[in-house]
TIZAFI-838321 format. One record per residue (C-alpha): residue number from 1; x, y, z. Coordinates in steps of 0.1 Angstrom, whole numbers, always signed. Example, Ala and Ser with C-alpha at 12.3 -4.5 7.8 and 13.67 -1.06 7.14 Angstrom:
REM residues 2
- nr;X;Y;Z
- 1;+123;-45;+78
- 2;+137;-11;+71
This chain:
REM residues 374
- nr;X;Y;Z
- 1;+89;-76;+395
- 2;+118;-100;+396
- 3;+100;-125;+375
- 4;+96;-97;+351
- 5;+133;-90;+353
- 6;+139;-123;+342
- 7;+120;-129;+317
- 8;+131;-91;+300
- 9;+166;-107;+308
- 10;+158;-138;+284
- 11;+138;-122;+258
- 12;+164;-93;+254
- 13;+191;-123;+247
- 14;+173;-142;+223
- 15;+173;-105;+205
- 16;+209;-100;+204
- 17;+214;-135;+197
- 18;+192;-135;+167
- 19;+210;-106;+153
- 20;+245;-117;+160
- 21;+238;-146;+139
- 22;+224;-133;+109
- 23;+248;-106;+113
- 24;+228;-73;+92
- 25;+202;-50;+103
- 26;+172;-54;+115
- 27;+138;-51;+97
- 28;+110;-36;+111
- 29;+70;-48;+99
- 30;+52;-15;+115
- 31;+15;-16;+121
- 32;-14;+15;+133
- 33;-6;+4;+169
- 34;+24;+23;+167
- 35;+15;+54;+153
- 36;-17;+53;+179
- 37;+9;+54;+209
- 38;+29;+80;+197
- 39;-2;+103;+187
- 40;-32;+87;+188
- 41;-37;+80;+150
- 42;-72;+62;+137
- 43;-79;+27;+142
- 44;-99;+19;+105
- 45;-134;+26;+119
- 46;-120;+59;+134
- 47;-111;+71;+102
- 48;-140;+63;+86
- 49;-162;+75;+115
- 50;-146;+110;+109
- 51;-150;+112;+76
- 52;-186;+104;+83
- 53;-186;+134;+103
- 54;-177;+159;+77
- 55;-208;+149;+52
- 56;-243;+157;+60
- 57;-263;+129;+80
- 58;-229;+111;+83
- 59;-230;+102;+121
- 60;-260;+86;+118
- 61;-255;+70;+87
- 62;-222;+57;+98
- 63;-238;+34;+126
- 64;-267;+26;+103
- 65;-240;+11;+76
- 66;-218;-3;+105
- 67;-248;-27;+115
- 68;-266;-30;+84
- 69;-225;-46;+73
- 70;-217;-66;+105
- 71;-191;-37;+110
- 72;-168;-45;+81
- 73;-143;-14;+74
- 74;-142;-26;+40
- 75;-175;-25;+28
- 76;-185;+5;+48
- 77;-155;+23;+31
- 78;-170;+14;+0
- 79;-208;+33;+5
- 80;-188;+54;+21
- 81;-169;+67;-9
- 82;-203;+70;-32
- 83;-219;+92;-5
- 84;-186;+113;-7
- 85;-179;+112;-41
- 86;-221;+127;-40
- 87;-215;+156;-17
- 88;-186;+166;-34
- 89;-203;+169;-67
- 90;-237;+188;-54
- 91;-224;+208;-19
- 92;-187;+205;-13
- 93;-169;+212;-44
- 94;-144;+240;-29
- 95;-131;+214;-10
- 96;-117;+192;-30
- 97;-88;+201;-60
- 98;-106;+212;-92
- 99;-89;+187;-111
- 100;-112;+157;-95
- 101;-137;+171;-109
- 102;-132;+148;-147
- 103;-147;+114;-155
- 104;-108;+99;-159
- 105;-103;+103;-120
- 106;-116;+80;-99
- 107;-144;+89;-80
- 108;-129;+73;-53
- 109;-107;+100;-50
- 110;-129;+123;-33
- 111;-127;+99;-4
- 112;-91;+95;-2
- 113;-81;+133;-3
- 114;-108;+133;+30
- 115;-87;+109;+45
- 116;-52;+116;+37
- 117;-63;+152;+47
- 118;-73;+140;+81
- 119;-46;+121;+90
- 120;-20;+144;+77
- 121;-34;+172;+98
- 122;-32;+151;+136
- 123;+0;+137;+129
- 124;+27;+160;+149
- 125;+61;+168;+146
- 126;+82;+148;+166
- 127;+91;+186;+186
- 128;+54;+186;+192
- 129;+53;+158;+218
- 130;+58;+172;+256
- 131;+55;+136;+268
- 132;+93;+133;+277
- 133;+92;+90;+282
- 134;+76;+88;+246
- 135;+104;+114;+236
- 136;+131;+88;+250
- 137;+115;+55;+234
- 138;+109;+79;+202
- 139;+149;+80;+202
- 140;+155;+48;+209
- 141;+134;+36;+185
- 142;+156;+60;+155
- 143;+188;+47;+167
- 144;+181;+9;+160
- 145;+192;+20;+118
- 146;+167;-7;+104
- 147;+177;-23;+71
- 148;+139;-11;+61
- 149;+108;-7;+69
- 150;+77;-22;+60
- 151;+44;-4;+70
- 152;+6;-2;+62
- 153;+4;+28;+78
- 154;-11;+63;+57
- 155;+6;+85;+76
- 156;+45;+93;+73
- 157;+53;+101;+109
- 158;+83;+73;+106
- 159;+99;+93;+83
- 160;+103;+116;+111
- 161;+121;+89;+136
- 162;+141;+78;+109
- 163;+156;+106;+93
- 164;+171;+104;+61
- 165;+147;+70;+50
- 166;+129;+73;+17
- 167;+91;+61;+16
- 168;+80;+36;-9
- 169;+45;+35;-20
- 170;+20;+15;-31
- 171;+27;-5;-68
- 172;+61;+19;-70
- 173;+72;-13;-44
- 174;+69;-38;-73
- 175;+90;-12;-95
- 176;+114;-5;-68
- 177;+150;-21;-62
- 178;+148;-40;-28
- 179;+188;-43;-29
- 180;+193;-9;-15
- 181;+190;+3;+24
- 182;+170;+27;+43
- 183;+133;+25;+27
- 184;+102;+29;+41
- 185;+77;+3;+24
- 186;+43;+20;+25
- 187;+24;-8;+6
- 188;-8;+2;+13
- 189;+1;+38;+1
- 190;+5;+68;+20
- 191;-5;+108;+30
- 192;+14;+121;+0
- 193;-3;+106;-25
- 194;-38;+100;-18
- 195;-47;+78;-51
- 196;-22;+51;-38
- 197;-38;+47;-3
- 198;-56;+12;+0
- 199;-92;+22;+9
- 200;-121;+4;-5
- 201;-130;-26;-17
- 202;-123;-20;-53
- 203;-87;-11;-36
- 204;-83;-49;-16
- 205;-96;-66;-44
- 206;-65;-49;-66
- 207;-44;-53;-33
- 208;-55;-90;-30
- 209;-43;-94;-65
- 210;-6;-78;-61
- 211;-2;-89;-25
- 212;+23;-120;-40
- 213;+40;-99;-61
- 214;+48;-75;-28
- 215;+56;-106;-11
- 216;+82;-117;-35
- 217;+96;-84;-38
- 218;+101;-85;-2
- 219;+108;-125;+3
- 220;+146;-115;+4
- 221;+142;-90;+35
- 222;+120;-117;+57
- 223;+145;-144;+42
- 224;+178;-128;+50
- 225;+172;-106;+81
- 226;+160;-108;+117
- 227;+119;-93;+111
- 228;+103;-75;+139
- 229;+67;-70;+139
- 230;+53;-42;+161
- 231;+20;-27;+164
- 232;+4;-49;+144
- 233;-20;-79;+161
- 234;-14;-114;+142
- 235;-54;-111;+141
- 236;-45;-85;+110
- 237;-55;-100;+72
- 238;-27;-80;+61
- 239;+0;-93;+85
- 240;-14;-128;+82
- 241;-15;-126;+45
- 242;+22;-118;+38
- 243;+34;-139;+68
- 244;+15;-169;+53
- 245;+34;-160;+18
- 246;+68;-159;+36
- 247;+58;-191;+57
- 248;+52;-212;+26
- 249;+91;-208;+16
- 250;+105;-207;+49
- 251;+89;-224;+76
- 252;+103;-252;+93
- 253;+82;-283;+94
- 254;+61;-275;+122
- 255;+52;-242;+105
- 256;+77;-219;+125
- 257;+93;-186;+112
- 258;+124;-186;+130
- 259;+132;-154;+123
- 260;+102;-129;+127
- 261;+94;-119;+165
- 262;+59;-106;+170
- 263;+67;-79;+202
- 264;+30;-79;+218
- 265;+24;-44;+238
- 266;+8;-55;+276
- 267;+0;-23;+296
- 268;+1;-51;+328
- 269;+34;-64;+343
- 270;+41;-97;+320
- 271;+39;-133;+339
- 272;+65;-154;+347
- 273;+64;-174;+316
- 274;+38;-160;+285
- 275;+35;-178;+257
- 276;+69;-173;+234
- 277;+52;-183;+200
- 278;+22;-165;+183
- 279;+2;-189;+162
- 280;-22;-181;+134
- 281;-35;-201;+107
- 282;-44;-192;+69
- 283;-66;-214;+46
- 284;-65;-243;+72
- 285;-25;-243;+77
- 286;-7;-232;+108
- 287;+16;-212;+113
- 288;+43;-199;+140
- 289;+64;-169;+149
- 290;+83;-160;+180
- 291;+70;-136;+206
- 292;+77;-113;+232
- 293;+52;-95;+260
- 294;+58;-64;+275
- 295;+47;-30;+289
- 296;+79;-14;+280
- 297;+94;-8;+242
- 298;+122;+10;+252
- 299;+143;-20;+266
- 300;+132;-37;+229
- 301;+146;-14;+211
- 302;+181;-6;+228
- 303;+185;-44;+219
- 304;+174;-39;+187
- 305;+203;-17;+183
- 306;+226;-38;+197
- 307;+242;-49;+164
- 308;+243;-9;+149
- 309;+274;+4;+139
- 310;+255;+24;+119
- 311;+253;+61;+140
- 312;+267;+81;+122
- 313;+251;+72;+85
- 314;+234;+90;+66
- 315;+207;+66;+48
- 316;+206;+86;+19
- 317;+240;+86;+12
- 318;+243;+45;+16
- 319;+216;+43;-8
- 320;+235;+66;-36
- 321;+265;+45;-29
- 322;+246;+13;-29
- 323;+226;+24;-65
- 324;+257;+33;-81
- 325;+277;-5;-67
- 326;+249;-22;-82
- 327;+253;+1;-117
- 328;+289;-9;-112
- 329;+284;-47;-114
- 330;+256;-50;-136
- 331;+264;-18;-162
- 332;+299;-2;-159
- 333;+323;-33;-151
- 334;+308;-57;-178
- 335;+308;-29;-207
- 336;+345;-17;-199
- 337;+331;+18;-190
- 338;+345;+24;-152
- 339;+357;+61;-147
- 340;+370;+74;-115
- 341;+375;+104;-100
- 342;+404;+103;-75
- 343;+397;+135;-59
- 344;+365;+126;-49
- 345;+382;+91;-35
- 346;+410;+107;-15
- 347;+380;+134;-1
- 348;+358;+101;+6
- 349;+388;+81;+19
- 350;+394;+110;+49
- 351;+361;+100;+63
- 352;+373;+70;+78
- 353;+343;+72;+101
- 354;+320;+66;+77
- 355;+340;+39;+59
- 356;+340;+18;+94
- 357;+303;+22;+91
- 358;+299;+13;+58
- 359;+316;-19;+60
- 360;+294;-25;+89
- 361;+269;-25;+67
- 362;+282;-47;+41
- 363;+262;-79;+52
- 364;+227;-57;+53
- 365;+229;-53;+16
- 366;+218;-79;-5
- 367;+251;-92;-28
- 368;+250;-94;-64
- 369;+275;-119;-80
- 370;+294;-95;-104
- 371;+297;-106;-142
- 372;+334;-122;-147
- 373;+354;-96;-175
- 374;+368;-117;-202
């Protein structure tokens, strides 16, 4: 236990420290292994598996198609969608929206809507949850005020810990402006739009495609700000894909990210001294992130706070303020066309609460050089 102790001592300084010296908010990379602690959500071949179950000689058919494809998700996800899209037409038609029914949908749609269905129906409200200790970490967790998010997760129980934070989804990312705060990136699509989940193969071969464009969109967040990855192993093609993109333009010379922490869920005691790097390697290059082991996240994430003077904020209000500085310096200033309502500032001004807060937040939002007035 003591050598425990010390080693949560350690990694919970090399946290702070890391955020004292890049001085913003956090950003959270958020994989299924999260959502499966909180409320058991579906591994891939879970979900699958279940959808299997809804179709007639699914179960069987299922393990058939998981041996007969050396278990790949992917490819099984793909017959999986033509025996849907089948049923649907000849069986099961109440049971999908009418308009699917029309040769410009996709007939992988049929498929989604099963999915999206099933995982929006087991995920809870956060009131739901009697287990008081997930309850706790649950509010630790929502009190770290991340800069963002970044998830391939379906299902939009974060929007529930972080109130106030706006998911993202799917190719809306490559549309989106990153210089803002409090997003949810779902970029592999999510529950409330079914066509922009990531499913099949036709899907990762069009995700494949885009993934660098994602990556540069979101170069500045891993560039800029301390990265967190949780619930996610580095064993993931999705982690490892992006990672490898970030690593290219940031890595040192021996192929570390100093800034991303992998935090690796152990439901043992950790040892005296486990390994503080993860290593993966992509297309024959190496690369390195820190790590940190343990069978407790609540400790994490109280120093994940650490650096929050953000309490009191309310995400969607910093993002209003932060669209209309950026409309300021790019639009308003440059064309002569600033108006300003002084009521509204001396009402704004009272809150001085928020203002401290705000300023916190100054070095979490990405600057914009504004355009000299001649």
């Amino acid at each position: 236990m003591e050598q425990e102790l010390s080693y949560r001592q350690k990694a919970d300084a090399a946290v702070r420290d890391l955020l004292l010296e890049f001085e913003c908010q956090p950003i959270l990379f958020v994989g299924s292994g999260l959502s499966r602690r909180y409320f058991g959500a579906p591994n891939w071949h879970e979900l699958l598996k279940a959808i299997f179950n809804r179709i007639p000689d699914g179960p069987d058919t299922y393990e058939y198609l998981r041996q007969k494809h050396d278990d790949d998700p992917i490819a099984i996800g793909s017959v999986l969608s033509d025996m849907v899209f089948e049923w649907a037409w000849k069986e099961a038609r109440g049971e999908f929206p009418e308009e699917f029914f029309n040769s410009k949908v996709s007939k992988d749609s049929f498929l989604k809507h099963l999915a999206c269905q099933h995982v929006a129906q087991i995920t809870p409200a956060i009131a739901d949850i009697d287990d008081a200790s997930i309850q706790k970490e649950l509010e630790a967790l929502a009190v770290i005020k991340p800069h963002a998010i970044i998830t391939t997760n379906y299902d939009l129980f974060l929007e529930q810990v972080f109130d106030g934070y706006e998911p993202i989804s799917g190719q809306t990312i490559l549309r989106y402006n990153t210089n803002s705060f409090g997003e949810i990136f779902h970029i592999h699509g999510d529950v409330s739009d079914p066509k922009s989940i990531v499913l099949t193969k036709r899907d990762y071969d069009e995700w494949t495609e885009k993934k660098k464009y994602v990556s540069a969109k979101l170069l500045t967040y891993f560039a800029e700000h301390p990265v967190f990855i949780v619930g996610y192993g580095l064993n993931d093609p999705n982690v490892k894909a992006i990672l490898r993109d970030i690593g290219e333009l940031v890595a040192d010379e021996n192929g570390l990210i100093p800034n991303v922490y992998q935090i690796i869920w152990r439901p043992d005691a950790v040892e005296k001294h486990p390994p503080d790097q993860s290593i993966f390697a992509v297309e024959g290059r190496e690369f390195r992130i820190r790590a940190i082991h343990t069978n407790d996240f609540d400790w994490i994430f109280k120093a994940l706070k650490s650096q929050s003077a953000l309490t009191s904020i309310n995400p969607k209000l910093v993002r209003a303020l932060a669209a209309r500085t950026m409309k300021l310096i790019r639009h308003d200033i440059p064309s002569g066309s600033v108006q300003v309502d002084y009521d509204v500032l001396e009402r704004v001004a009272a809150e001085r609460t928020f203002f401290r807060s705000f300023w916190a937040l100054r070095s979490s939002i990405t600057p914009i050089s504004p355009t000299p007035i001649h």
